[in-house]
N, CA, C and O of each residue as an XYZ file, in Angstrom:
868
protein
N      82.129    103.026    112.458
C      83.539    103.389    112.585
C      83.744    104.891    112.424
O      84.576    105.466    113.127
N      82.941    105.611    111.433
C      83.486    107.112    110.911
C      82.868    107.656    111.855
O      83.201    108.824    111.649
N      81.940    107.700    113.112
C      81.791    108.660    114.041
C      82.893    108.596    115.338
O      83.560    109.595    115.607
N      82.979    107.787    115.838
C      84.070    107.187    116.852
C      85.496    108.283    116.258
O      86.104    109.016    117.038
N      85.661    108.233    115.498
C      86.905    108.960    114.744
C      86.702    110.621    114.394
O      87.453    111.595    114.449
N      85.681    110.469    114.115
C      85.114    112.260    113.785
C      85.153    112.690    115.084
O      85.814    113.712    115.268
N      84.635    112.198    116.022
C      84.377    112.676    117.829
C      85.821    112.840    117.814
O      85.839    114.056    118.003
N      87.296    112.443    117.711
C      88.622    112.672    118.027
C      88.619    113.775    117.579
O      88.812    114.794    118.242
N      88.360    113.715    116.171
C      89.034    115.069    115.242
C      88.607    116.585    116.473
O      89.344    117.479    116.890
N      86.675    116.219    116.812
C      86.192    117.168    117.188
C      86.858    117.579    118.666
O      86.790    118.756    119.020
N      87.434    116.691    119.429
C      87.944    117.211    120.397
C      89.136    117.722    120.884
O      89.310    118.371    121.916
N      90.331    117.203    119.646
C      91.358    118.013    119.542
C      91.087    119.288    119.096
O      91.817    120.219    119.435
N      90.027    119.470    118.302
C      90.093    121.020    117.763
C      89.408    121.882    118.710
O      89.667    123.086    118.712
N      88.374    121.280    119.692
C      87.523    121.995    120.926
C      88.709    122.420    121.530
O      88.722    123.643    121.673
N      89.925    121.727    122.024
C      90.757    121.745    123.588
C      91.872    122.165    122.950
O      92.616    122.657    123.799
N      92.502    122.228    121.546
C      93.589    122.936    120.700
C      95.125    121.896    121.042
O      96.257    122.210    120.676
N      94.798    120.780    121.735
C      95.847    120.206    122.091
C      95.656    118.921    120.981
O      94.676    118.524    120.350
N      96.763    118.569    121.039
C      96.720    117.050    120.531
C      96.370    115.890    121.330
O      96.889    115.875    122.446
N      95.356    114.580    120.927
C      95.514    113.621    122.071
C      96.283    112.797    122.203
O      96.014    111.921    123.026
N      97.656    112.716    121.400
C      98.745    111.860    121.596
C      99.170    111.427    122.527
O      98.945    112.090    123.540
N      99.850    110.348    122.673
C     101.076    109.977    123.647
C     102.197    111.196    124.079
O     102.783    111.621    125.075
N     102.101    111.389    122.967
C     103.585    112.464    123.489
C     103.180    114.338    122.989
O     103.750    115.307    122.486
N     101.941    113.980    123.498
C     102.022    115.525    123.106
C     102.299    116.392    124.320
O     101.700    117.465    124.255
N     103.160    116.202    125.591
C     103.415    116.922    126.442
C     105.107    116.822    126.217
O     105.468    115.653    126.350
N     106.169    117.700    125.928
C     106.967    117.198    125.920
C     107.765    118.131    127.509
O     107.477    119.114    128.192
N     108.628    117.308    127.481
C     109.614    117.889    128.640
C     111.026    118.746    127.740
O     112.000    119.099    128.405
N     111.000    118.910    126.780
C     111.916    119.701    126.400
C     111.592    119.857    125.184
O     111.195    118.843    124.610
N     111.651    121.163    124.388
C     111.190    122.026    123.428
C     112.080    121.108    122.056
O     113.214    120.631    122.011
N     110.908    121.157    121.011
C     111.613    119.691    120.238
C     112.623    120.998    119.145
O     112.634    122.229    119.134
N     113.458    119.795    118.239
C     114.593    120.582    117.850
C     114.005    121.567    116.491
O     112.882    121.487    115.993
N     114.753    122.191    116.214
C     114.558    123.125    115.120
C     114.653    122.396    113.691
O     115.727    121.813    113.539
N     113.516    122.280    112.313
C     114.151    121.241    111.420
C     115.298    121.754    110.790
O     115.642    122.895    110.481
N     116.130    119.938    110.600
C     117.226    121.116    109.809
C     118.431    120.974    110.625
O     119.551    120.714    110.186
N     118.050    121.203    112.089
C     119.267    121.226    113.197
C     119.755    120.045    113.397
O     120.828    120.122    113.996
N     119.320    118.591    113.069
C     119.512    117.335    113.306
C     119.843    116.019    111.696
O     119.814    116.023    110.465
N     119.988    115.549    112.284
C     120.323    114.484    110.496
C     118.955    113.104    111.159
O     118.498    112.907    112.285
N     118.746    112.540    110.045
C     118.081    111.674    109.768
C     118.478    110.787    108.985
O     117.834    110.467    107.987
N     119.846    110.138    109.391
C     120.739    109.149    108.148
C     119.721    107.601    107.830
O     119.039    106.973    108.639
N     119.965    107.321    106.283
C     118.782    106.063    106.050
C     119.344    105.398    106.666
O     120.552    105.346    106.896
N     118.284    104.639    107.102
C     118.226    103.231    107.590
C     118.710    101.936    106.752
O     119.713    101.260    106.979
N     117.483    101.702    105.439
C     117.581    100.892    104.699
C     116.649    101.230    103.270
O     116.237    102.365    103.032
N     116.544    100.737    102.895
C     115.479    100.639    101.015
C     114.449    100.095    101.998
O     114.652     99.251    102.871
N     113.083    100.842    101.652
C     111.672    100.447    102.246
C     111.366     99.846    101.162
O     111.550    100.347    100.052
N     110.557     98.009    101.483
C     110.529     97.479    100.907
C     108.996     97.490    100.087
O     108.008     98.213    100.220
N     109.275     96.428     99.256
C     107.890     96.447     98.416
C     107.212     95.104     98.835
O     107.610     94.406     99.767
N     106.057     94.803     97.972
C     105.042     93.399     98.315
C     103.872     93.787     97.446
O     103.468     94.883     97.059
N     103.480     92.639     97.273
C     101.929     92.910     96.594
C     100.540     93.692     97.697
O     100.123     93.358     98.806
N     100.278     94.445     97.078
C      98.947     95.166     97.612
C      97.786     95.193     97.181
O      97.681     94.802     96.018
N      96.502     95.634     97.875
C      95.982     96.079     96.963
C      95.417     97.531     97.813
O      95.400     97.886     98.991
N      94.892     98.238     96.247
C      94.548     99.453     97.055
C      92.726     99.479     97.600
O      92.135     98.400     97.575
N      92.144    100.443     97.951
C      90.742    100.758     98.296
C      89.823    100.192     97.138
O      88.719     99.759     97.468
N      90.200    100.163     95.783
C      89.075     99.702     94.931
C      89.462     98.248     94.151
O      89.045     97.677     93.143
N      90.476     97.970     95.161
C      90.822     96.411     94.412
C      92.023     96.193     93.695
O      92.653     95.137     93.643
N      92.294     97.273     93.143
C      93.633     97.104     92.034
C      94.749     96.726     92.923
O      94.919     97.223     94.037
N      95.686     95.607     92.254
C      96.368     95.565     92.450
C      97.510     96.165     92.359
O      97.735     96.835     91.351
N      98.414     96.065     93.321
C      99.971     97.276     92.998
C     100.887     96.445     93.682
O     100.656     95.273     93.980
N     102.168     97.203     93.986
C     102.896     96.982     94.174
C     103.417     98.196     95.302
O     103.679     99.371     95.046
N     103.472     97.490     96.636
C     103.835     98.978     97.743
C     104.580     99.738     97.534
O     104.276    100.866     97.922
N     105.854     99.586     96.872
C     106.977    100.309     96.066
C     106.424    101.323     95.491
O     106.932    102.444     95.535
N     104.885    100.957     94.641
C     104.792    102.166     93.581
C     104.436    103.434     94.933
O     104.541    104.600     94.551
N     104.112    103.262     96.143
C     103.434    104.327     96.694
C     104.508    104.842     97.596
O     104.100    105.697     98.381
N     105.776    104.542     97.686
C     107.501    105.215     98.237
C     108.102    104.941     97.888
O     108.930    104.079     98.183
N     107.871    105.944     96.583
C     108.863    106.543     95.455
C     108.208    108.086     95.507
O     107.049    108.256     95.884
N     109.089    109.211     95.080
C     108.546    109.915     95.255
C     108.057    111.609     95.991
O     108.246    112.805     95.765
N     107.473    110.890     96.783
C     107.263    111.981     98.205
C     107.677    111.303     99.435
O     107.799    110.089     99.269
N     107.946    111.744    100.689
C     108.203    111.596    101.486
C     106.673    111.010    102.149
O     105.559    111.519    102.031
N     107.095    109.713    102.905
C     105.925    109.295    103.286
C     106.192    108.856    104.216
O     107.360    108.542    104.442
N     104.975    108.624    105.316
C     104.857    107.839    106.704
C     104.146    106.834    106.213
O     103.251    107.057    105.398
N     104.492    105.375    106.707
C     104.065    104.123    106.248
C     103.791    103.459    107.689
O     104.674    103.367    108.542
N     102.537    103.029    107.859
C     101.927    102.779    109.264
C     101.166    101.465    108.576
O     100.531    101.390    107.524
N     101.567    100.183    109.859
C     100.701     98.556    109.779
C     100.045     98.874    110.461
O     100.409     99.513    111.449
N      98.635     98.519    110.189
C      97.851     98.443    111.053
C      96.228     97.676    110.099
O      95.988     97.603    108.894
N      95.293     97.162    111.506
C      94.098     96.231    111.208
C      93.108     97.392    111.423
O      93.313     98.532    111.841
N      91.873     96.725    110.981
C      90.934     97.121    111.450
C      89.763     97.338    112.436
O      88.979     98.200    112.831
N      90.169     95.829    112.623
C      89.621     95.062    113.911
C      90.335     95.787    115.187
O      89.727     95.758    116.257
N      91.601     96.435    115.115
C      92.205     97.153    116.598
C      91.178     97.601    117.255
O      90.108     97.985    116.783
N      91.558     97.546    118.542
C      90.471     98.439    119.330
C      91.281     99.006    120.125
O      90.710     99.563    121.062
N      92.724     99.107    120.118
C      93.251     99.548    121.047
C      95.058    100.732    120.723
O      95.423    101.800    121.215
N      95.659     99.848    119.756
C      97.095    100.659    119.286
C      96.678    101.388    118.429
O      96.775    102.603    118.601
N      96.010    100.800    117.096
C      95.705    101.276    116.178
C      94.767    102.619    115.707
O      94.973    103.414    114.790
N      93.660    102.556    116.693
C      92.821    103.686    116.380
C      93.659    105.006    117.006
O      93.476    106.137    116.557
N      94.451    104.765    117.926
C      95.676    105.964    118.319
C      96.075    106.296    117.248
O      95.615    107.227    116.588
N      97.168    105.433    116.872
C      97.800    105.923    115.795
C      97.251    106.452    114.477
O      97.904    107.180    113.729
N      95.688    105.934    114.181
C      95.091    106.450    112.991
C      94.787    108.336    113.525
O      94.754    109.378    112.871
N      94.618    108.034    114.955
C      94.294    109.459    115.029
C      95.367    110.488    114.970
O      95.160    111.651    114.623
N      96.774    109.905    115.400
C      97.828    110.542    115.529
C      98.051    110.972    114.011
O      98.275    112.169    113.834
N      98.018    110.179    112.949
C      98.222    110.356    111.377
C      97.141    111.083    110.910
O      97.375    111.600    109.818
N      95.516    111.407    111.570
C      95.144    112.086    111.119
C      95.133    113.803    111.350
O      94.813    114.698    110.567
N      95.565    113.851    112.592
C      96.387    115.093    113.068
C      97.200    115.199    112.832
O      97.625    116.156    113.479
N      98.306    114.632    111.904
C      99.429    115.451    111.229
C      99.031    115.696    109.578
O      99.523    116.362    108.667
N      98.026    114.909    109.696
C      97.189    114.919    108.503
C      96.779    116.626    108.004
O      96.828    117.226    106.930
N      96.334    117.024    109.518
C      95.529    118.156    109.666
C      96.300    119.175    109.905
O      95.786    120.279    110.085
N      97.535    119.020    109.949
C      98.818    119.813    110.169
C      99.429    120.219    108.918
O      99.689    121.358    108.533
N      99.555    119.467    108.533
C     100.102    119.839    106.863
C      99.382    120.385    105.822
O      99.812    120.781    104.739
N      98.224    120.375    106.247
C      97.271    120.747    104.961
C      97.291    122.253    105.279
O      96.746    122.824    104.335
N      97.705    123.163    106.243
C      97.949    124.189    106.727
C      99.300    124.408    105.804
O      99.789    125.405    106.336
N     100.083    124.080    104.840
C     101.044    124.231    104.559
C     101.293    123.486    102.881
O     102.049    122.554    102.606
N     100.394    124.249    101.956
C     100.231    123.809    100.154
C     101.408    122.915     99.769
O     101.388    121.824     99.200
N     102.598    123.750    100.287
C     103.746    123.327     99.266
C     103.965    121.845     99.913
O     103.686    120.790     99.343
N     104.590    121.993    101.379
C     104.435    120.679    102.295
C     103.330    119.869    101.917
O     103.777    118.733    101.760
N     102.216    119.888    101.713
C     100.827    118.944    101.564
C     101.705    118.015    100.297
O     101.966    116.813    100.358
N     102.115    119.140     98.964
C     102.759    118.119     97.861
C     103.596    117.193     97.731
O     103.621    116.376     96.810
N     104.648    117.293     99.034
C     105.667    116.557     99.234
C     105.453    115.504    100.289
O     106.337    114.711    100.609
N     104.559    115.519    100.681
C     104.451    114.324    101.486
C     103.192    112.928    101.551
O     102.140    113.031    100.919
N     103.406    112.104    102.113
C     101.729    111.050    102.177
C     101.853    110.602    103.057
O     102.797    110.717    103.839
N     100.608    109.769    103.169
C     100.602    109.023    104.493
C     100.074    107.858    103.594
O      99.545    108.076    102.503
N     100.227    106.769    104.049
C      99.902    104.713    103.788
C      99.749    104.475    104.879
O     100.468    104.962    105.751
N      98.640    103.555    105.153
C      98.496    102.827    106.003
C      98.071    100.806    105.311
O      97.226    100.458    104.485
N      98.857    100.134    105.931
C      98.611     99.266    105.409
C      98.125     98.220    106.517
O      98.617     98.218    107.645
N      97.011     97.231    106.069
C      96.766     96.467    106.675
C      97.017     94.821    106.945
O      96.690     93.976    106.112
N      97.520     94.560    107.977
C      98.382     93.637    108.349
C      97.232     92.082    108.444
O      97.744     90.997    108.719
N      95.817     92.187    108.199
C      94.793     91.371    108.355
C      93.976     90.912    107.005
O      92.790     90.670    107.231
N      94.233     90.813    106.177
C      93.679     90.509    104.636
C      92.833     89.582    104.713
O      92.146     89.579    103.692
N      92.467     88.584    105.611
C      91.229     87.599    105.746
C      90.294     88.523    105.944
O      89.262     88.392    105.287
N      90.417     89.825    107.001
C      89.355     90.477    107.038
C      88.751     91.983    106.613
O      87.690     92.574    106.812
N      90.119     92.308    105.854
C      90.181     93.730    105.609
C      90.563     93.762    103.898
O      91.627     93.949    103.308
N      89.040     93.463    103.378
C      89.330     93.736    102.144
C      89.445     95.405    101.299
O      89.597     96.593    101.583
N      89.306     94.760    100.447
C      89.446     96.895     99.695
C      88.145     97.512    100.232
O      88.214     98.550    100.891
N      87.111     96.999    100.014
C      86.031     97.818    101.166
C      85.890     97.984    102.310
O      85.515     99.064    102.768
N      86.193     96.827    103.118
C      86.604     97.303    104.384
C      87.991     98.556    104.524
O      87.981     99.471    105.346
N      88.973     98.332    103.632
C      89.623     99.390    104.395
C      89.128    100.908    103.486
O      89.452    101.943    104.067
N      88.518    101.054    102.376
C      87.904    101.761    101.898
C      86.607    102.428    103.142
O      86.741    103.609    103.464
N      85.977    101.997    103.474
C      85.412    102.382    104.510
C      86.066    102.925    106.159
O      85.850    104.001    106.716
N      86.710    102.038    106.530
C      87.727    103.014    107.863
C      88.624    103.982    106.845
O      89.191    104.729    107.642
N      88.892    104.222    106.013
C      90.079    105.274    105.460
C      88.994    106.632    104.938
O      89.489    107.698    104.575
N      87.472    106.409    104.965
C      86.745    107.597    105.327
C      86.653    108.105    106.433
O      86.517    109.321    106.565
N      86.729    107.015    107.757
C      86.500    107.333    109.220
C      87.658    108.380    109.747
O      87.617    109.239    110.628
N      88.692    107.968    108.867
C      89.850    108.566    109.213
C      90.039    110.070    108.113
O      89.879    111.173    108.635
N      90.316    109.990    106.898
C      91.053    110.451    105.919
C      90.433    112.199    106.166
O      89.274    112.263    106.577
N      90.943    113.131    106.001
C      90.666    114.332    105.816
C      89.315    114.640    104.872
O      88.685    113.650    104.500
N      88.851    115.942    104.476
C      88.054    116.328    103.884
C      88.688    117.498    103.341
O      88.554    117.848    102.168
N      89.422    118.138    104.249
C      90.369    119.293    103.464
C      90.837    119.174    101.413
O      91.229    118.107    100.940
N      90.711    120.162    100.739
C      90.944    119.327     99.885
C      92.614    119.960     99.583
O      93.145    119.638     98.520
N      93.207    120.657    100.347
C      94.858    120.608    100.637
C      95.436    119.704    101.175
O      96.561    119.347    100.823
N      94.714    119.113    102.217
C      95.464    117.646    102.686
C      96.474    116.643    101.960
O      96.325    116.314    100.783
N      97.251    116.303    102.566
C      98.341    115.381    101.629
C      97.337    113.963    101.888
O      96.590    113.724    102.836
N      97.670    113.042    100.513
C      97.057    112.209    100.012
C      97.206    111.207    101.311
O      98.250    111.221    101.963
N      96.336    110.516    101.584
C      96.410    109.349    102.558
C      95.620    108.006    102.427
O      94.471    107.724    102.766
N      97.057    106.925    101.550
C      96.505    105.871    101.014
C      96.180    104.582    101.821
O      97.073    104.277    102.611
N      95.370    103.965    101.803
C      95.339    102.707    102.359
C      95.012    101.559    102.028
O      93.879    101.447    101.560
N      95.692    100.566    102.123
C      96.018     99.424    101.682
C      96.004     98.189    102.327
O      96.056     98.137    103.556
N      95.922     96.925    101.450
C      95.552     95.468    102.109
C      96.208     95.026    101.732
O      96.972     95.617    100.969
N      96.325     93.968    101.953
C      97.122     92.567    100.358
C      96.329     91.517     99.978
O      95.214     91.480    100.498
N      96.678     90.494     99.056
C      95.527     89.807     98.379
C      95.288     88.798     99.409
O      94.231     88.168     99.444
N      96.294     88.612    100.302
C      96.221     87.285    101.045
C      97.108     87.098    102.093
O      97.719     88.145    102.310
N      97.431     86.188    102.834
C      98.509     86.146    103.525
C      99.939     85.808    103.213
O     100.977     86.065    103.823
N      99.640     84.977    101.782
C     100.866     84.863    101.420
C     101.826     85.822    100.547
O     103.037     85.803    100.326
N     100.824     86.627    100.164
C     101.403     87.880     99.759
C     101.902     89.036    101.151
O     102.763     89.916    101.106
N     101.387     88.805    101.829
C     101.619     89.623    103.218
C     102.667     89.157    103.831
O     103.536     89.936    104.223
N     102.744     88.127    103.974
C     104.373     87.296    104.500
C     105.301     87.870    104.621
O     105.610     88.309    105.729
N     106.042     88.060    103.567
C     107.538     89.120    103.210
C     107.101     90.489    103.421
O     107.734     91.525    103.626
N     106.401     90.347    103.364
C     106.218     92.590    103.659
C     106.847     92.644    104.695
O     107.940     93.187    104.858
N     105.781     91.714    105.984
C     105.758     92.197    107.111
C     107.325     91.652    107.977
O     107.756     92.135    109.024
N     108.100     90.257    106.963
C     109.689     90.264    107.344
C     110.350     91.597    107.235
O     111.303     92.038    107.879
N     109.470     92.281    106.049
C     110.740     93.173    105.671
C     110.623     94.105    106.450
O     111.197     95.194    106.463
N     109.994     93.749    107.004
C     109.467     95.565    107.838
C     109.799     95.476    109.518
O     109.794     96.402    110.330
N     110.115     93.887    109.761
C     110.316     93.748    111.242
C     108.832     93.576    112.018
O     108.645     93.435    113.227
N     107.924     93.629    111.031
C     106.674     93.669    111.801
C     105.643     92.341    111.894
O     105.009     91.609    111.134
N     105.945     92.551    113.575
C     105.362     90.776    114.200
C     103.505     90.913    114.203
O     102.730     91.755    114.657
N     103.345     89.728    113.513
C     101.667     89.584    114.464
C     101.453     88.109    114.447
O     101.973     87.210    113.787
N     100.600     88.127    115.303
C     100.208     86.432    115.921
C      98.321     86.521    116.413
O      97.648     87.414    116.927
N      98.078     85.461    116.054
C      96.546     85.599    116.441
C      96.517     84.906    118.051
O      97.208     83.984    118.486
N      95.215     85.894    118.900
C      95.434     85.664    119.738
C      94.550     84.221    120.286
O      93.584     83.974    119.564
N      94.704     83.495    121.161
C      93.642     82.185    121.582
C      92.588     82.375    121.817
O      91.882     81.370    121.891
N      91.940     83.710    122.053
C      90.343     84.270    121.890
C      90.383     85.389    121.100
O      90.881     86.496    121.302
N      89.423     84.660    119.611
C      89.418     85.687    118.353
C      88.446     86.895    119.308
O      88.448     87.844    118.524
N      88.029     87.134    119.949
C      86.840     88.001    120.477
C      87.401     88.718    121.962
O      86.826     89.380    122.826
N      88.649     88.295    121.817
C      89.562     88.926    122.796
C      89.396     90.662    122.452
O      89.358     91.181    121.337
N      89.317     91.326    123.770
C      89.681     92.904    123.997
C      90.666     93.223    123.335
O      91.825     92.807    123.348
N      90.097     94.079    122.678
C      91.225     95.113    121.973
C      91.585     94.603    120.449
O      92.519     95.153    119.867
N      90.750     93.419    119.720
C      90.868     92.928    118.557
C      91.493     91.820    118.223
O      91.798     91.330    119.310
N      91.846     91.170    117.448
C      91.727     89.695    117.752
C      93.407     89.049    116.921
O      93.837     88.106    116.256
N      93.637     89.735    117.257
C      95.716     89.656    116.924
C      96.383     90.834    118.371
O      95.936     91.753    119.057
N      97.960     89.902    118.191
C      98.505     90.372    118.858
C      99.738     91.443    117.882
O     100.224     90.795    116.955
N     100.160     92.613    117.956
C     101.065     93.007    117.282
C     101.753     94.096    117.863
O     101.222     94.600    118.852
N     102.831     94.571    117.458
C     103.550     95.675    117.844
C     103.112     96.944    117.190
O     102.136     96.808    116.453
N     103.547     97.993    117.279
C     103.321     98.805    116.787
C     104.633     99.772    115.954
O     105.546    100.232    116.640
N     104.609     99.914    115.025
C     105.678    100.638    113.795
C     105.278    101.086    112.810
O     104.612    100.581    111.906
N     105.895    102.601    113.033
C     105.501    103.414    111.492
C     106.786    103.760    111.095
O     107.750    103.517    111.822
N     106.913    104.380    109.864
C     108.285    104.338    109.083
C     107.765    105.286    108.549
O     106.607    105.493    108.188
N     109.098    106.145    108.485
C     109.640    107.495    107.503
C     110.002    107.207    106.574
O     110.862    106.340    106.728
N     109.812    107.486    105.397
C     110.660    107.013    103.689
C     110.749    108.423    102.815
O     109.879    109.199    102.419
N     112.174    108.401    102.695
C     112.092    109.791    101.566
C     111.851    109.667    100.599
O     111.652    108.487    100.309
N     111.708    110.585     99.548
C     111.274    110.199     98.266
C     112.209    109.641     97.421
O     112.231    109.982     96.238
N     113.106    108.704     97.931
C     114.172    107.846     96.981
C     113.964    106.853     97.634
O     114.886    106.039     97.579
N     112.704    106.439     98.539
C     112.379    105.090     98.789
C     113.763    104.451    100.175
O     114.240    103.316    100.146
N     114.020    105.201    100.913
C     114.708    104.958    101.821
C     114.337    105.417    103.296
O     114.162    106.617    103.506
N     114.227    104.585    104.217
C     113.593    104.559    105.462
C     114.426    105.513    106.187
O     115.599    105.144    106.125
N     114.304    106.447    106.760
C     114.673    107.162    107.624
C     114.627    107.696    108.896
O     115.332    108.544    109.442
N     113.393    106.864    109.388
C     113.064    107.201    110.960
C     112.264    105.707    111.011
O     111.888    105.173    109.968
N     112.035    105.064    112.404
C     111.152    103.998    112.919
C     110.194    104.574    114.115
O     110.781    105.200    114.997
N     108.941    104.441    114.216
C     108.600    105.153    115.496
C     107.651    104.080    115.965
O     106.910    103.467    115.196
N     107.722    103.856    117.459
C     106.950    103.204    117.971
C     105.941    104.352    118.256
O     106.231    105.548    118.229
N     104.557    103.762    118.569
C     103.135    104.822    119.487
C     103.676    105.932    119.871
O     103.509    107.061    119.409
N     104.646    105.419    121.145
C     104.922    106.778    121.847
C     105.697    107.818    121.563
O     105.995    108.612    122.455
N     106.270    108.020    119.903
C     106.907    108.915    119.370
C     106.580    109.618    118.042
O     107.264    110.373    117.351
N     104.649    108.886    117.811
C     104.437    108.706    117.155
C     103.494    110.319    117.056
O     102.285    110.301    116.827
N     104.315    111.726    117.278
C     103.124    112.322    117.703
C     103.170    113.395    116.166
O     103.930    113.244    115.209
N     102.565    114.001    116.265
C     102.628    114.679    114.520
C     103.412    115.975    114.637
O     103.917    116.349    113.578
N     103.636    116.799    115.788
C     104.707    117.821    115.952
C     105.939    117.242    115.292
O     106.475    117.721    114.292
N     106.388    116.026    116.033
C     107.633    115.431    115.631
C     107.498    114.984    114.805
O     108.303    115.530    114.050
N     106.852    114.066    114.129
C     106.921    113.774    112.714
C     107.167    115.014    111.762
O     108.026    115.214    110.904
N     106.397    115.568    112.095
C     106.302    116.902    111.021
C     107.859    117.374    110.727
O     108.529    117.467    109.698
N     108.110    117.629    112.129
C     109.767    118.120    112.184
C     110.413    117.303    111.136
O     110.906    117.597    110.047
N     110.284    116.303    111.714
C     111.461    114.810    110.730
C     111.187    115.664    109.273
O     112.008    116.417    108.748
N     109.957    115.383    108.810
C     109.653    115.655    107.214
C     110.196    116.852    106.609
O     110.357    117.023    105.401
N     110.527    117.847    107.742
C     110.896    119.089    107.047
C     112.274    119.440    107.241
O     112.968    120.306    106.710
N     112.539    118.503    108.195
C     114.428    118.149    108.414
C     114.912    117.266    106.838
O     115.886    117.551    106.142
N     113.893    116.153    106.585
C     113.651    115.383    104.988
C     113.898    116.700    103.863
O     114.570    116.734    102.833
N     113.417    117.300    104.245
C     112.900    118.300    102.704
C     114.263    119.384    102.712
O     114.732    119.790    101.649
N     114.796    119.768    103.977
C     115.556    120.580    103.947
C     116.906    119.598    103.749
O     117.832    120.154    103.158
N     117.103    118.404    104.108
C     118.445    118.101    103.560
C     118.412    117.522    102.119
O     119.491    117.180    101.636
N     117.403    117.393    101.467
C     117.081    117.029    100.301
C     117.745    118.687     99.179
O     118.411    118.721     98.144
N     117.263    119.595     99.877
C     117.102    120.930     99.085
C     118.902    121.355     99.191
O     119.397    121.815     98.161
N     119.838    121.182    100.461
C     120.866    121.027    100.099
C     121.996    120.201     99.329
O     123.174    120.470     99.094
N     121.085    118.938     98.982
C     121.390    118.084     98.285
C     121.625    118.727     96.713
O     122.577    118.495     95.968
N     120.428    119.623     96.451
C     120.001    120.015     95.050
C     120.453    121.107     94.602
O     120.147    121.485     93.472
């Protein structure tokens, strides 16, 4: 898994572009700050667990800092390794920026707990995770089971279904794709499907986050 993912890192930084969905835009994105980001709702909680087993509670990890919260398996072969790459290039964006690195995280949680235990996702969250040691923290997470996974994924709007060939292309569930913005008072503030999912714009959102926070204060 960790070379397949290192080869991304290496070729966005060869060609200086991003390989996103949307990294071509047709109109120059907004200035942060210039736009609102009104909450959505309270980002919810569920039982987790993290990379070495412990159990938590998703709540404890948006509270806080401003975080991007991304479902996703391991088994993907197709939405998911995008989007891990898209999060690890904004990953690689922020760590360019100390104070920003403190205020923000990234979660990724996994929507497959029959097969993605704390070592398994302990292992893809090296394939992915930075080495920088400015990088903002980037946690990843399972749950104990499915029945702990249940309500998360109501609360979150997020569908999956197994598909009629486990050995089916592209991994062996069917799902949508959704990541979520949460400020650090645990309130959702942006939804992004793949194709908006690119780290210029995210970035923006977070610092549109930080700047209406700072007029808040």
């Amino acid at each position: 898994m960790a070379a397949p993912a290192h080869d991304l890192h290496e070729r966005k930084e060869s060609t200086g572009h991003s390989a996103g969905p949307s990294a071509n835009y047709a109109f120059a994105l907004p200035q942060p700050g210039s736009y609102r980001l009104p909450a959505i709702r309270p980002a919810a909680g569920g039982n987790v667990l993290d990379e070495s087993g412990r159990g938590r509670d998703l709540s404890d990890f948006l509270r806080g800092k401003i975080t991007v919260l991304a479902f996703m398996y391991t088994r993907c072969g197709d939405l998911c390794p995008t989007a891990s790459l898209q999060l690890s290039l904004l990953q690689d964006l922020v760590a360019k920026d100390p104070g920003l690195a403190q205020r923000m995280q990234l979660v990724s949680m996994s929507f497959d707990p029959d097969h993605d235990t704390p070592e398994i996702i302990a292992e893809y969250a090296a394939a992915w995770r930075s080495s920088e040691p400015g990088a903002p923290e980037w946690h990843f997470l399972t749950a104990p089971d499915r029945a702990a996974l249940a309500p998360v994924l109501v609360a979150y709007g997020q569908t999956v279904s197994a598909k009629p060939d486990p050995g089916a292309a592209g991994g062996p569930l069917y799902h949508i794709f959704r990541a979520f913005l949460i400020d650090a008072s645990g309130q959702i503030r942006n939804i992004y499907s793949l194709d908006f999912l690119d780290p210029e714009l995210v970035l923006n959102d977070i610092k549109t986050l930080i700047l209406d926070q700072e007029q808040k204060d």
